[in-house]
Residue, then its C-alpha position, 0 to 999 in steps of 0.5 A: x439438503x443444505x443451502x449450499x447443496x441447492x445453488x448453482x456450483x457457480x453461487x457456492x462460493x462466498x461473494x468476498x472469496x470471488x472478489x479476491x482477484x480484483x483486490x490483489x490486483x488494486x492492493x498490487x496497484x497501490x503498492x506499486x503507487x506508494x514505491x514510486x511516491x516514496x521512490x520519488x520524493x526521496x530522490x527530490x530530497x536528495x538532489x534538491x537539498x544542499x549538501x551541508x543539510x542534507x542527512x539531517x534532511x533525509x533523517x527528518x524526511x524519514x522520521x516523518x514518513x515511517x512515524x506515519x506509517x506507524x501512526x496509520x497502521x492500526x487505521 
């Protein structure tokens, strides 16, 4: 008789497989969080900056943020 064979049904299952639901949940919530941050300042970039400026302050403004995004990946 194994191991598993001797526990409750309800302990067979590894102890990260039952914490999957709450990390989709909190991945599904901070996913939700970073659109909106990004949603956000792009939309303060474009109305706050002057019109003579403003692609090469959108083109920097996304230069930035995706070179982060590449820069923290393998973080």
């Amino acid at each position: 008789m194994t191991v598993d064979e001797r526990l409750d049904p309800q302990q067979r299952c590894p102890a990260p497989a039952r914490r999957v639901g709450g990390y989709g949940l909190l991945l599904g919530a901070v996913g939700v969080g970073a659109v909106g941050r990004a949603s956000t300042l792009n939309t303060a970039l474009q109305t706050r900056l002057l019109g003579w400026v403003r692609a090469r302050g959108l083109a920097v403004y996304l230069l930035v943020f995706q070179g982060g995004q590449a820069l923290a990946a393998p973080v």
